[in-house]
TIVEXMAR-200705 format. One record per residue (C-alpha): residue number from 0; residue in three letters; x, y, z. Coordinates in steps of 0.2 Angstrom, whole numbers, plus 2048, in hexadecimal, padded with zeros to 3 digits. Each point is the difference from the previous one (the first is absolute). Last residue first. Example, Ala and Ser with C-alpha at 12.3 -4.5 7.8 and 13.67 -1.06 7.14 Angstrom:
2
resi_resn_px_py_pz
1_SER_844_7FB_824
0_ALA_7FA_7EF_803
This chain:
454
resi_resn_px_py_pz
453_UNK_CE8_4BF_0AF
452_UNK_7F6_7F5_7F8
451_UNK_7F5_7FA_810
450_UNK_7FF_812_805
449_UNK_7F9_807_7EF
448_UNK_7EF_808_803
447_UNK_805_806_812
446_UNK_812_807_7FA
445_UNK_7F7_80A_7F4
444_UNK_7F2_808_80B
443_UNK_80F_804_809
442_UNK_809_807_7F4
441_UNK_7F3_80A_7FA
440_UNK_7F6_802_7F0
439_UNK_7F9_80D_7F7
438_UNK_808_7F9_7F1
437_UNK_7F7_7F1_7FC
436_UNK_80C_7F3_805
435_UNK_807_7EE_7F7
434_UNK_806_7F1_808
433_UNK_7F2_7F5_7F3
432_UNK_807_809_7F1
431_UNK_812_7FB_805
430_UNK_80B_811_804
429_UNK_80B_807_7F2
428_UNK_7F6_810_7FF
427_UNK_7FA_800_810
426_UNK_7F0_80D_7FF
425_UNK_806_810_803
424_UNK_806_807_7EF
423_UNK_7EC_7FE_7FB
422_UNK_7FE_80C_80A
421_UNK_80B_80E_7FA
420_UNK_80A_80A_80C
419_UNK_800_80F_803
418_UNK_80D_80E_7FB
417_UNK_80D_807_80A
416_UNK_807_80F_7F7
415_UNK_80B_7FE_7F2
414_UNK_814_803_7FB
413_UNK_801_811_806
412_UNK_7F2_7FD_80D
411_UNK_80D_7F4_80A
410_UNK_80B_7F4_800
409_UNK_815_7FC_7FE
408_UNK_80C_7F4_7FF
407_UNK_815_7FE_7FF
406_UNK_804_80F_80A
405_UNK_811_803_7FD
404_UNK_800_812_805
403_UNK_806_80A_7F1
402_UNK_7EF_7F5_7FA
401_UNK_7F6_807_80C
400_UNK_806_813_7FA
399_UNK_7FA_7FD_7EF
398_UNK_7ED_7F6_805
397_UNK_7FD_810_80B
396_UNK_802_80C_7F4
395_UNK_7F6_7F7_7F5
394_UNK_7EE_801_80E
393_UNK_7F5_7F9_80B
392_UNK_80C_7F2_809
391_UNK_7F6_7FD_810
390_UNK_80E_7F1_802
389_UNK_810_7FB_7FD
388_UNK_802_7EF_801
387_UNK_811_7F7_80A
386_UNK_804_7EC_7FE
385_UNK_806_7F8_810
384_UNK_80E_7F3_7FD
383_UNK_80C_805_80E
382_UNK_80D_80B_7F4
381_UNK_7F0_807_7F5
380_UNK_7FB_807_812
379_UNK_811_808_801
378_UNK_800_803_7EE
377_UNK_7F0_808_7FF
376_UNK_800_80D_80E
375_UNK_812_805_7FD
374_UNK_7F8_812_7F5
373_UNK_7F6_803_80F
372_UNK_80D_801_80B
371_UNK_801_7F7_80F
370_UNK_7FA_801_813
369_UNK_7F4_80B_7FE
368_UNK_800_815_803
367_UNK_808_803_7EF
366_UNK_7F6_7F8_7F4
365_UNK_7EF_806_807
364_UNK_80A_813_7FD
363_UNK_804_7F9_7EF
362_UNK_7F1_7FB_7FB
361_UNK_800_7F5_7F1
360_UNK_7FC_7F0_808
359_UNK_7F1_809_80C
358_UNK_7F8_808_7EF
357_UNK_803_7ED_7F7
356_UNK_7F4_7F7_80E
355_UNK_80B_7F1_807
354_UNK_7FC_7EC_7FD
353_UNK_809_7F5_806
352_UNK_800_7EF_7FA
351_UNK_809_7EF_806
350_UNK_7FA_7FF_811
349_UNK_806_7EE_806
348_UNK_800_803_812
347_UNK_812_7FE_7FF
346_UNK_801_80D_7F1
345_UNK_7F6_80D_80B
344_UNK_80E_7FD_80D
343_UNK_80F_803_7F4
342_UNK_7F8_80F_7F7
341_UNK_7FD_809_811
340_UNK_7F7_810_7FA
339_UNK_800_813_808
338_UNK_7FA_805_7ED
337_UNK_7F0_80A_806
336_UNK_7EE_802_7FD
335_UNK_7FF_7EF_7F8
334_UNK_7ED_7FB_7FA
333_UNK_807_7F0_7F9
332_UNK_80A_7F0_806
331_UNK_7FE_7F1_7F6
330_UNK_800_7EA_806
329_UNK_804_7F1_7FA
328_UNK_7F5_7F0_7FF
327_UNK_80C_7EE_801
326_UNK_7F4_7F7_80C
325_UNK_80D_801_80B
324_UNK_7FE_815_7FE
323_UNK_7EF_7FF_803
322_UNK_802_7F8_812
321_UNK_80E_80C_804
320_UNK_7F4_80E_7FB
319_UNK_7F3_7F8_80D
318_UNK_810_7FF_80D
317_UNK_804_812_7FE
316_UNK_7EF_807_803
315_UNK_7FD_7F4_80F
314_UNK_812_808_808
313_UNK_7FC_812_7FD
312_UNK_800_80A_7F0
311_UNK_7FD_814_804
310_UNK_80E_805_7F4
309_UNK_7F8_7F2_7F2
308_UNK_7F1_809_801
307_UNK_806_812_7FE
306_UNK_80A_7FA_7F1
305_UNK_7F2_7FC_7F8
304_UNK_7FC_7ED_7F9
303_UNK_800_7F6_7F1
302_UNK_7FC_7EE_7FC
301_UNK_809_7F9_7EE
300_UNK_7FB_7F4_7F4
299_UNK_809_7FB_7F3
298_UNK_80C_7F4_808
297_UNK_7F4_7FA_80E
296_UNK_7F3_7F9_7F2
295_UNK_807_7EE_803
294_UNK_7FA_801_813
293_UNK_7EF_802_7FB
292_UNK_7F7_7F2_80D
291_UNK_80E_806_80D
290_UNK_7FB_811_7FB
289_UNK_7ED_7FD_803
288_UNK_804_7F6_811
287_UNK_80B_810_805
286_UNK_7F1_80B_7FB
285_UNK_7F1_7F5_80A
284_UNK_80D_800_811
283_UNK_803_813_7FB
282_UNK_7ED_804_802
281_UNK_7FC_7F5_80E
280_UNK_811_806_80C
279_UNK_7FF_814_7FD
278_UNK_812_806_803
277_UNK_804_7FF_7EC
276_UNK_7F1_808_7FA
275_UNK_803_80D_80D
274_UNK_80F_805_7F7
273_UNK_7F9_804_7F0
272_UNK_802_7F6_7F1
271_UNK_803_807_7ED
270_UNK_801_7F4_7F2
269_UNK_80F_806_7F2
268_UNK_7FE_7F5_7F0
267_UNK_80E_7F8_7F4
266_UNK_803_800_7EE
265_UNK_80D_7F5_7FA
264_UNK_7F6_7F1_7FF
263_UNK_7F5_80A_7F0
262_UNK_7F0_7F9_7F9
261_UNK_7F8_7F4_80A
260_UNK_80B_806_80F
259_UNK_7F7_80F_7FF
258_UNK_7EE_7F7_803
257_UNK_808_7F5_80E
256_UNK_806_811_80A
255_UNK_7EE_807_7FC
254_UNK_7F7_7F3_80B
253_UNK_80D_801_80C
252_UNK_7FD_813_802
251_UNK_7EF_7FD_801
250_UNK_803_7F1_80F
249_UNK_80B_80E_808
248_UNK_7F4_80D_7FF
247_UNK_7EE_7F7_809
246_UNK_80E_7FA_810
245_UNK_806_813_7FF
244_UNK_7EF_805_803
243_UNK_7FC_7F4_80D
242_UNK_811_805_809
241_UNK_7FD_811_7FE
240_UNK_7F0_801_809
239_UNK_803_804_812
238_UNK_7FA_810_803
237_UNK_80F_80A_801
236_UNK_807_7F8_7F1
235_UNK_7F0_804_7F4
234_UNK_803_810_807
233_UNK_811_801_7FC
232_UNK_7FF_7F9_7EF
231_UNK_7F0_80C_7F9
230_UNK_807_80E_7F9
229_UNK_810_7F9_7FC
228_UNK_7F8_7F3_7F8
227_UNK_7F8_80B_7F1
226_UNK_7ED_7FF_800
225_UNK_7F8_7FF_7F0
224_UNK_7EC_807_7FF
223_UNK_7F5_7F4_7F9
222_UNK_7EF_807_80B
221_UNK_801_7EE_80A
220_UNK_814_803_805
219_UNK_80E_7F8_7F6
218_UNK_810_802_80C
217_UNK_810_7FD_7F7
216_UNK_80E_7F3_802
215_UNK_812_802_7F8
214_UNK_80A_7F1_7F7
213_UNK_810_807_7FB
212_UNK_807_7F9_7EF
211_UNK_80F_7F8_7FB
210_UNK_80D_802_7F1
209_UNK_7F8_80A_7F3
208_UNK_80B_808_7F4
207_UNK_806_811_803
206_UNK_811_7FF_7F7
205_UNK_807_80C_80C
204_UNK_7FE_7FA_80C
203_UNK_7F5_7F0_803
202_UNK_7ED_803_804
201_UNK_7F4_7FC_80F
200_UNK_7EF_801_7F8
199_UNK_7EF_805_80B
198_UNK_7F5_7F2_802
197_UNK_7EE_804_809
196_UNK_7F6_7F4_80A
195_UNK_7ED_803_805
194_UNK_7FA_801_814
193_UNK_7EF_7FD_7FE
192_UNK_7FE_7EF_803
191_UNK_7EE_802_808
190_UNK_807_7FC_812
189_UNK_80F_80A_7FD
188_UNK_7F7_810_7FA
187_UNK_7F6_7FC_80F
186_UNK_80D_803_80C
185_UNK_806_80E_7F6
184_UNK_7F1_80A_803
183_UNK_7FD_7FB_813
182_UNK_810_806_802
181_UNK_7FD_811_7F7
180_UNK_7F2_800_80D
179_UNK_80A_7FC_810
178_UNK_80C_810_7FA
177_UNK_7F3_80E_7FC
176_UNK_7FB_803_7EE
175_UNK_7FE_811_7FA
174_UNK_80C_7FD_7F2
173_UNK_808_7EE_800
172_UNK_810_808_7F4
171_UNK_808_7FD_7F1
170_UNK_7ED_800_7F6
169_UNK_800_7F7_7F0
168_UNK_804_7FA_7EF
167_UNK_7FA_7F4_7F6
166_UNK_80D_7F5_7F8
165_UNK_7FB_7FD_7EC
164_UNK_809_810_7FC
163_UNK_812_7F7_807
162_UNK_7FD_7F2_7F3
161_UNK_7FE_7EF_806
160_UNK_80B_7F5_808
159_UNK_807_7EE_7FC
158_UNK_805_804_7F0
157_UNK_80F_7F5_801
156_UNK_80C_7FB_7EF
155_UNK_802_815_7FD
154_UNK_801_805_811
153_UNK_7F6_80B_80D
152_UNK_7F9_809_7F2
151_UNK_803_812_7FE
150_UNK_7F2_80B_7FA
149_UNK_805_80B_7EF
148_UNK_7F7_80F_7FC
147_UNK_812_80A_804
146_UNK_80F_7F8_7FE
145_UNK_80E_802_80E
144_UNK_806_7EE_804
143_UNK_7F7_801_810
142_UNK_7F0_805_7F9
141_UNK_7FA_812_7FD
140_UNK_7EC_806_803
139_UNK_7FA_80A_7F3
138_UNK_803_811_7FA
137_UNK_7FA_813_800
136_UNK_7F4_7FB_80F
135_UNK_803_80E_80B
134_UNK_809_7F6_80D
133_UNK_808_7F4_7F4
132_UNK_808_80E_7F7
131_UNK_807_806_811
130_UNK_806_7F0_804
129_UNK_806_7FF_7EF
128_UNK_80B_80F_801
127_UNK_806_7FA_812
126_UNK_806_7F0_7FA
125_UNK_80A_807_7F3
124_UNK_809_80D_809
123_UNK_805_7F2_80C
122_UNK_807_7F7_7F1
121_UNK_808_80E_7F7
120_UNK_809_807_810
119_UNK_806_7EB_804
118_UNK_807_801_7EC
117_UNK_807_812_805
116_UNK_809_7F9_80E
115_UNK_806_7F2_7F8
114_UNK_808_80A_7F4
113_UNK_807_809_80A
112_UNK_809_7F4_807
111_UNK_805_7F6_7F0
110_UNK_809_813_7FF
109_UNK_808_7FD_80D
108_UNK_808_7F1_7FD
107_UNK_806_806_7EE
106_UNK_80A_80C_808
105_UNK_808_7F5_809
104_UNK_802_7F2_7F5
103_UNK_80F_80B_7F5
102_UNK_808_806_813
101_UNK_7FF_7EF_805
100_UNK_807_7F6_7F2
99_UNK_80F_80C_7FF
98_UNK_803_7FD_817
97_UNK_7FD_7EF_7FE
96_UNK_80C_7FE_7F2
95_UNK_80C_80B_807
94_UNK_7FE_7F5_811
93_UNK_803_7EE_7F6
92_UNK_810_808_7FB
91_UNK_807_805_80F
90_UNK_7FD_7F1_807
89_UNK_805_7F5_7F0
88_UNK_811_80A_804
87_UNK_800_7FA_813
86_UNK_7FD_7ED_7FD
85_UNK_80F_802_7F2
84_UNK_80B_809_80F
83_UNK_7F9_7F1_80A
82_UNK_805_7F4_7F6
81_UNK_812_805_7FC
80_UNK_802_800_812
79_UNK_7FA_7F0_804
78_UNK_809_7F9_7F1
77_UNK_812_806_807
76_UNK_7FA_7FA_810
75_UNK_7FD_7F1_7FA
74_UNK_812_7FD_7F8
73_UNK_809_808_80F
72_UNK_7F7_7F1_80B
71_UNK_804_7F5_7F3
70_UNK_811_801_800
69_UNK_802_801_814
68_UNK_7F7_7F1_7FF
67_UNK_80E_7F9_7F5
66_UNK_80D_804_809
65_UNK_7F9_7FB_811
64_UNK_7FF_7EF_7F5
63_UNK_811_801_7FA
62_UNK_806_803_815
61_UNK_7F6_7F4_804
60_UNK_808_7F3_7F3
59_UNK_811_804_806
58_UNK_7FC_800_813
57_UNK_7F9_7EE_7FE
56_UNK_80E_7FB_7F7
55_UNK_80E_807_80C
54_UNK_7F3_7F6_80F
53_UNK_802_7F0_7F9
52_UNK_814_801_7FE
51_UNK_802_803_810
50_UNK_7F6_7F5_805
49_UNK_807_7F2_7F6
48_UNK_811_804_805
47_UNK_7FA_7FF_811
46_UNK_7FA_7F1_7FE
45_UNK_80F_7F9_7F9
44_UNK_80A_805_80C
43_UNK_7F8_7F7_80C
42_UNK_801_7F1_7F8
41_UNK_810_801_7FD
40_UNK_804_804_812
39_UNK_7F5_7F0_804
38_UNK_80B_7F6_7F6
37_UNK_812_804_808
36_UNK_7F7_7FD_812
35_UNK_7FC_7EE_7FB
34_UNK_811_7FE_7F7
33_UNK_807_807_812
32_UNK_7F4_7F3_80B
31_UNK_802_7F2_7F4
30_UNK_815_801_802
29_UNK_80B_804_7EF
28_UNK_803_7F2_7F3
27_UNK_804_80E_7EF
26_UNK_7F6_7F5_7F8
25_UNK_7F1_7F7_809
24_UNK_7FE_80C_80E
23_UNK_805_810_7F6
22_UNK_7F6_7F7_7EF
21_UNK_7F2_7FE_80A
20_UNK_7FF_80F_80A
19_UNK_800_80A_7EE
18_UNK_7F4_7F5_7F9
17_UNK_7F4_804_80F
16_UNK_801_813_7FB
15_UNK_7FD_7FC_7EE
14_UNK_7F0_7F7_806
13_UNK_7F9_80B_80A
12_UNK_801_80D_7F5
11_UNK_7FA_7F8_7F3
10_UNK_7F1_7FA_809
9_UNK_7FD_813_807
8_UNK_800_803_7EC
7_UNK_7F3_7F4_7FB
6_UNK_7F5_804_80E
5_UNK_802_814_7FB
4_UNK_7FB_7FD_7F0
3_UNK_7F2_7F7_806
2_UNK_7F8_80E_80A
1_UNK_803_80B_7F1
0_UNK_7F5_7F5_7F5
């Protein structure tokens, strides 16, 4: 539009100034060359006048618009004063409010404290009265809710163990038995299916409802005495026979898992595996072809290993838990001496569990020689996915200061001891009558029967 304007008003000029050439050569009859020279000097004047003329304009509207900033810029710091003297009173009253509400909640904060005190006092007061009741017989056995004369079940909807007094009870130790001959004895343990299975409960805190359990394997020796497996895993390592028995576990354990999900999909089952299971070519060929075969069970079951095991994992190790891990298994970390733990790694290698005995969580010395405090623990792991479970948990106390920690699970005797398992839990539940196994047997002798329907 301006460009125009000042088109229309060179034209003007122009032709005012050839007007007045016009009416000098044609009226007035002077020479071409002096009515020529008489019209340019219009013109010029003109344009100067026009210049002139711009330029006064121009200067007049800057100089309103400098007005006007100059206005506003008085007007906002008018406002930016009056706000920060009203950002300063709320100041000062925001910190008399903190400072009235603190010294009423004080007090009241520390004696929440001492309450909590005297509530853990009470607790471990408790449990050493009934330990010393139980050990003169003045009252029965307590379960983990705390009611005498009453044996905890495993879950309301899945009785799949029997009562504690139906285990029998055993020796701890090989006595007077040399090394080659406890071999011998757990060799043909596992030849005669002697290696039982018991369930012990992994619970969530603090409701304590059922949420997985751990699948732990006892030794069952001619006389019916129970071996615990920490009295027999590292020989039965050393001599070559975990991989035989793990093969005999983890078809048990798959057994129970399709028995539970009969009743409850939101229970899961924990399988241990040893490292050597992993680095031994038949056995873990027979397993992955059993997983591949079971591959929809990989949500609700779990396989578990020590965190001594993993440490020495080399590259055949890695690549077999790489081979579960596609076939959409996941894996847990227990028997943890100390919290020096990578929760990015073990989340790449699709560990989504760690287990930590209680005793190590709540020391404060163990707490302070790792890299991170006890009480972060569970929200770094919670932040990559891996799920922490307080374990060896034997008394109250130990359930209140866990859950100052955010530990979301726990297990142990305080909730039930591990219990075995009944048999007919291990036939397949939800497997075709045909596809069926009696429950002494192995994977292999599995996969043998039913390798053209695998």
């Amino acid at each position: 539009m301006l460009r125009l304007g000042a088109i229309f008003i060179a034209t003007c000029m122009v032709l005012i100034a050839g007007s007045v050439g016009a009416v000098l050569y044609l009226g007035l009859k002077l020479d071409p060359t002096t009515s020529a020279v008489a019209a340019l000097a219009v013109l010029t004047a003109l344009a100067l006048y026009n210049t002139i003329a711009n330029r006064l304009r121009d200067r007049g509207m800057i100089g309103d618009q400098i007005a006007d900033l100059s206005r506003g810029t008085s007007d906002l710091s008018r406002q930016m004063a009056e706000m920060s003297r009203r950002i300063a009173a709320v100041e000062t009253r925001l910190e008399a409010t903190v400072t009235r509400q603190r010294g009423a909640s004080d007090p009241m904060a520390e004696e929440i404290g001492e309450l909590g005190s005297l509530v853990r006092q009470i607790a471990d007061t408790v449990a050493a009265h009934e330990t010393i009741f139980r050990e003169h017989g003045a009252m029965p056995p307590r379960n983990g809710a705390g009611v005498a004369n009453v044996e905890p079940q495993p879950s309301d909807d899945v009785p799949l163990a029997l009562t504690e007094s139906d285990a029998v009870t055993g020796p701890r130790r090989f006595q007077g038995m040399g090394r080659d001959a406890i071999g011998e004895l757990i060799a043909r343990a596992a030849d005669a299916n002697r290696i039982d299975l018991y369930l012990q409960p992994i619970v969530t805190l603090p409701q304590r409802k059922v949420r997985f359990y751990e699948a732990l394997s006892r030794l069952r020796t001619e006389q019916g005495d129970i071996i615990p497996a920490t009295d027999f895993i590292d020989i039965a390592e050393s001599v070559g026979l975990m991989p035989k028995i793990d093969n005999m576990l983890v078809f048990r354990c798959v057994q129970v898992v399709r028995r539970l999900q009969l009743k409850s999909r939101d229970v899961g089952l924990f399988c241990n595996i040893s490292a050597s299971t992993l680095t031994d070519t038949i056995y873990f060929r027979q397993l992955l072809d059993f997983m591949e075969a079971n591959r929809a069970l990989a949500g609700s079951l779990t396989f578990e290993f020590t965190q001594e095991a993993y440490r020495a994992f080399g590259p055949i190790e890695h690549e077999s838990l790489a081979a579960l891990a596609e076939r959409g298994f996941r894996f847990s970390m227990d028997h943890i001496t100390d919290l020096r733990l990578e929760a990015k790694e073990l989340a790449d290698r699709s560990f989504r569990f760690l287990k930590v005995p209680a005793k190590l969580l709540l020391n404060k010395a163990a707490s302070a020689q790792s890299d991170i405090h006890a009480e972060d623990l569970a929200d770094l792991m919670a932040r990559s996915g891996i799920d922490l479970i307080g374990e060896r948990i034997e008394n109250e106390s130990m359930v209140v200061d866990l859950l100052d920690y955010d530990v979301r699970f726990g297990q142990g005797f305080l909730f039930s001891a591990p219990r075995p398992v009944r048999a007919e839990a291990l036939h397949g539940g939800n497997v075709e009558p045909e596809k069926q196994a009696p429950a002494n047997t192995s994977l292999s002798e599995y996969l043998a029967a039913n390798a053209p329907s695998l």
